[in-house]
N, C-alpha and C positions, 0 to 999 in steps of 0.2 A: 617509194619502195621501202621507207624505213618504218611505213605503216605494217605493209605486208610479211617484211623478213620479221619485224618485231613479236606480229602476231606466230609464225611458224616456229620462230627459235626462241621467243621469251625475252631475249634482249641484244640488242649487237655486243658481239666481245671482239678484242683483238687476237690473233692466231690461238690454237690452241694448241699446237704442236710446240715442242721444246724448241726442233730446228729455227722455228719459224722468229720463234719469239726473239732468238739467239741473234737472227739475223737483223731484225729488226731494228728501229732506233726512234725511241721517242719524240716527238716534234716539239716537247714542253713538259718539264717536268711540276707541272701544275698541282701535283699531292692527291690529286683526286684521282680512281680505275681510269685507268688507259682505254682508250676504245678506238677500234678500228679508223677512225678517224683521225687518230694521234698518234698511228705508226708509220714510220717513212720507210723506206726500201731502196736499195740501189735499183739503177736502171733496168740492168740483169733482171730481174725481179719482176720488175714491170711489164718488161717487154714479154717474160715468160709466162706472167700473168694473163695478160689482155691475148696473146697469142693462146691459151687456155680457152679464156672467154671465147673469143670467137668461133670457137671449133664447138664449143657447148653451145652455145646460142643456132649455131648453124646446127647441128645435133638436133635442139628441143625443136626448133622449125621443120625438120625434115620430118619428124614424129609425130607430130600435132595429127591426133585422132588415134592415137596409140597409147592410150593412158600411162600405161607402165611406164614407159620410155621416156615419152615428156613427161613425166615426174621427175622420173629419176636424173635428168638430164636437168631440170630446173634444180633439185636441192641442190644440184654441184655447184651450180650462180656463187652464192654466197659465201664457201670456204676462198674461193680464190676469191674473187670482188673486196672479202672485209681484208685481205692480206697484203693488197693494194692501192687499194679507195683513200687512202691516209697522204699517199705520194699523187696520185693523180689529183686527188684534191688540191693539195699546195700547191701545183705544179699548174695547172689550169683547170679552176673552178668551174668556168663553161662548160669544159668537156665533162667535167665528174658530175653535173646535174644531167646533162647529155645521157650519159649513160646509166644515172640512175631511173630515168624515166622510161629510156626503152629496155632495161631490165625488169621495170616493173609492168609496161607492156605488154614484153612476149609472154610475163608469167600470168597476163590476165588472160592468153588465149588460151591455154592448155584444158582451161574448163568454165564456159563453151567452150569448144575447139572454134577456135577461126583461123585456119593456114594461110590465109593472105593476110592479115594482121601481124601474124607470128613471123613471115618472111620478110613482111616491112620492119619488122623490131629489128629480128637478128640482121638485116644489112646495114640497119642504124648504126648498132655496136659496130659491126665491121667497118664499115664507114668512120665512125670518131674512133674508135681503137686504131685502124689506122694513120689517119690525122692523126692523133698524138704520138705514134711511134716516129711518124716525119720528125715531129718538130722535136723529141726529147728520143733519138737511138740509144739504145740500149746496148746493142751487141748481143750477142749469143749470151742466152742463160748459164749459168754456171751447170756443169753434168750433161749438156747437150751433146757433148761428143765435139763439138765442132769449134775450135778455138781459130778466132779471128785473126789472131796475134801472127799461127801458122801459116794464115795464107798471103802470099805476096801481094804488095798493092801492086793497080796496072805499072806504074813507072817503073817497077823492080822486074818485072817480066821483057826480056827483050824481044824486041820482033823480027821476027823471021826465024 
Protein backbone atom coordinates (compact mmCIF):
# COMPACT_ATOMS: atom_id res chain seq x y z
CA UNK A 1 0.00 0.00 0.00
CA UNK A 2 2.68 2.47 0.56
CA UNK A 3 3.68 1.94 -3.14
CA UNK A 4 0.19 2.93 -4.18
CA UNK A 5 -0.94 5.86 -1.68
CA UNK A 6 2.85 7.11 -2.28
CA UNK A 7 2.12 7.23 -5.92
CA UNK A 8 -1.66 9.02 -5.59
CA UNK A 9 -0.55 11.46 -2.66
CA UNK A 10 3.28 12.19 -3.42
CA UNK A 11 4.39 11.15 -0.10
CA UNK A 12 2.79 9.84 3.27
CA UNK A 13 2.37 12.75 5.85
CA UNK A 14 1.10 12.80 9.21
CA UNK A 15 -2.60 14.56 9.88
CA UNK A 16 -3.06 17.53 8.13
CA UNK A 17 -5.74 19.20 10.17
CA UNK A 18 -4.62 21.48 13.21
CA UNK A 19 -7.36 19.26 15.42
CA UNK A 20 -5.58 16.32 14.47
CA UNK A 21 -2.20 17.09 14.87
CA UNK A 22 -3.24 18.89 18.42
CA UNK A 23 -4.39 15.46 19.33
CA UNK A 24 -1.84 13.53 18.44
CA UNK A 25 1.58 12.53 20.12
CA UNK A 26 4.66 11.59 18.67
CA UNK A 27 5.99 8.05 19.32
CA UNK A 28 9.86 9.53 19.01
CA UNK A 29 11.20 12.62 18.84
CA UNK A 30 13.85 11.61 16.35
CA UNK A 31 14.53 15.37 14.68
CA UNK A 32 13.54 14.14 11.44
CA UNK A 33 9.36 15.09 9.47
CA UNK A 34 7.00 13.12 11.56
CA UNK A 35 5.10 10.79 9.45
CA UNK A 36 2.08 8.95 9.93
CA UNK A 37 3.86 6.22 11.26
CA UNK A 38 5.10 8.24 14.30
CA UNK A 39 1.82 9.48 15.56
CA UNK A 40 0.09 7.71 18.30
CA UNK A 41 -3.62 8.44 19.22
CA UNK A 42 -5.61 7.57 22.22
CA UNK A 43 -7.95 4.62 21.89
CA UNK A 44 -10.98 6.91 21.36
CA UNK A 45 -9.29 7.68 18.09
CA UNK A 46 -8.63 4.42 17.11
CA UNK A 47 -11.58 2.90 17.74
CA UNK A 48 -13.31 6.03 15.77
CA UNK A 49 -11.00 5.41 13.19
CA UNK A 50 -11.09 1.64 12.14
CA UNK A 51 -15.01 2.03 12.90
CA UNK A 52 -14.56 4.94 9.83
CA UNK A 53 -12.68 2.26 8.04
CA UNK A 54 -14.85 -0.21 7.86
CA UNK A 55 -17.97 1.47 6.86
CA UNK A 56 -15.70 2.99 3.82
CA UNK A 57 -14.26 -0.21 2.81
CA UNK A 58 -17.81 -1.77 3.12
CA UNK A 59 -18.96 1.52 1.00
CA UNK A 60 -16.10 1.03 -1.87
CA UNK A 61 -17.20 -2.97 -1.96
CA UNK A 62 -20.88 -2.27 -2.36
CA UNK A 63 -19.83 0.19 -5.40
CA UNK A 64 -17.37 -1.72 -7.15
CA UNK A 65 -18.44 -1.04 -10.90
CA UNK A 66 -19.56 2.53 -10.20
CA UNK A 67 -16.49 4.31 -10.82
CA UNK A 68 -17.41 7.48 -9.22
CA UNK A 69 -18.28 6.18 -5.90
CA UNK A 70 -15.52 3.65 -5.48
CA UNK A 71 -13.20 6.25 -6.13
CA UNK A 72 -14.39 8.55 -4.01
CA UNK A 73 -15.06 6.01 -1.28
CA UNK A 74 -11.18 4.77 -1.87
CA UNK A 75 -9.34 8.37 -1.56
CA UNK A 76 -11.28 8.55 1.90
CA UNK A 77 -8.89 5.07 2.99
CA UNK A 78 -5.96 7.25 3.62
CA UNK A 79 -6.99 10.53 5.53
CA UNK A 80 -8.32 8.18 8.41
CA UNK A 81 -5.66 5.05 8.04
CA UNK A 82 -2.47 7.74 8.03
CA UNK A 83 -4.24 9.36 11.43
CA UNK A 84 -4.03 5.94 13.05
CA UNK A 85 -1.69 3.43 11.34
CA UNK A 86 1.11 5.00 13.84
CA UNK A 87 -0.98 3.55 17.01
CA UNK A 88 -2.04 0.33 15.47
CA UNK A 89 1.28 -0.17 14.29
CA UNK A 90 2.89 0.01 17.90
CA UNK A 91 0.15 -1.59 19.32
CA UNK A 92 0.15 -4.84 16.94
CA UNK A 93 2.29 -5.03 14.02
CA UNK A 94 0.47 -8.13 12.58
CA UNK A 95 -2.70 -6.48 12.49
CA UNK A 96 -1.15 -3.00 10.71
CA UNK A 97 0.53 -5.26 7.80
CA UNK A 98 -3.12 -7.13 7.91
CA UNK A 99 -4.62 -4.16 6.98
CA UNK A 100 -2.35 -2.55 4.92
CA UNK A 101 -2.54 -5.31 2.42
CA UNK A 102 -6.16 -5.58 2.23
CA UNK A 103 -6.35 -1.82 1.93
CA UNK A 104 -4.25 -2.09 -0.76
CA UNK A 105 -6.39 -5.10 -2.23
CA UNK A 106 -9.73 -3.63 -2.33
CA UNK A 107 -7.97 -0.54 -4.00
CA UNK A 108 -6.68 -2.92 -6.69
CA UNK A 109 -10.32 -3.94 -7.55
CA UNK A 110 -11.98 -0.73 -8.22
CA UNK A 111 -10.09 -0.86 -11.78
CA UNK A 112 -10.67 -3.82 -13.14
CA UNK A 113 -13.64 -3.86 -11.10
CA UNK A 114 -13.83 -7.31 -9.34
CA UNK A 115 -16.61 -7.29 -6.63
CA UNK A 116 -15.89 -10.61 -5.17
CA UNK A 117 -12.27 -9.55 -4.49
CA UNK A 118 -13.41 -6.26 -3.19
CA UNK A 119 -15.98 -8.03 -0.69
CA UNK A 120 -13.21 -10.45 0.36
CA UNK A 121 -10.79 -7.22 1.19
CA UNK A 122 -13.44 -5.21 2.89
CA UNK A 123 -14.53 -8.33 5.43
CA UNK A 124 -10.72 -8.53 5.83
CA UNK A 125 -10.56 -5.15 7.37
CA UNK A 126 -13.81 -5.80 9.27
CA UNK A 127 -12.44 -8.89 10.30
CA UNK A 128 -8.79 -7.48 11.92
CA UNK A 129 -10.54 -4.07 12.63
CA UNK A 130 -12.57 -5.86 14.76
CA UNK A 131 -9.88 -8.21 16.26
CA UNK A 132 -8.14 -5.29 17.31
CA UNK A 133 -11.00 -3.45 18.84
CA UNK A 134 -11.39 -6.87 21.16
CA UNK A 135 -8.14 -6.87 22.19
CA UNK A 136 -7.24 -2.71 22.64
CA UNK A 137 -11.37 -1.15 23.53
CA UNK A 138 -11.49 2.21 23.09
CA UNK A 139 -14.69 3.38 24.18
CA UNK A 140 -16.92 5.78 22.41
CA UNK A 141 -15.11 8.38 20.43
CA UNK A 142 -14.95 11.67 21.83
CA UNK A 143 -18.24 13.88 20.08
CA UNK A 144 -20.20 10.66 19.65
CA UNK A 145 -22.98 11.65 21.59
CA UNK A 146 -22.75 8.69 23.64
CA UNK A 147 -20.65 8.78 26.99
CA UNK A 148 -19.89 5.51 28.55
CA UNK A 149 -19.17 6.84 31.79
CA UNK A 150 -23.28 7.78 31.63
CA UNK A 151 -24.36 4.48 31.34
CA UNK A 152 -24.73 2.22 34.33
CA UNK A 153 -22.79 -0.95 34.50
CA UNK A 154 -24.98 -4.34 34.72
CA UNK A 155 -24.25 -4.67 38.69
CA UNK A 156 -25.52 -1.02 39.18
CA UNK A 157 -28.83 -1.80 37.58
CA UNK A 158 -31.11 -3.74 40.03
CA UNK A 159 -33.32 -6.41 39.03
CA UNK A 160 -36.74 -6.53 38.93
Amino acid sequence: MVALLTSATGCRTAHSGPEAQAAALPAASAGGPMTADDMRVDDAEVTDGLTQLTAIVNEMADSIGSDAAAREAQDRIEPVWSSIEGTVKANEPDTYVRLEDEFALIQKTVSPTDPVKARAAADAVVQAADGYLDRHPGGIAPGSGDDPAATPSPSAVPNG
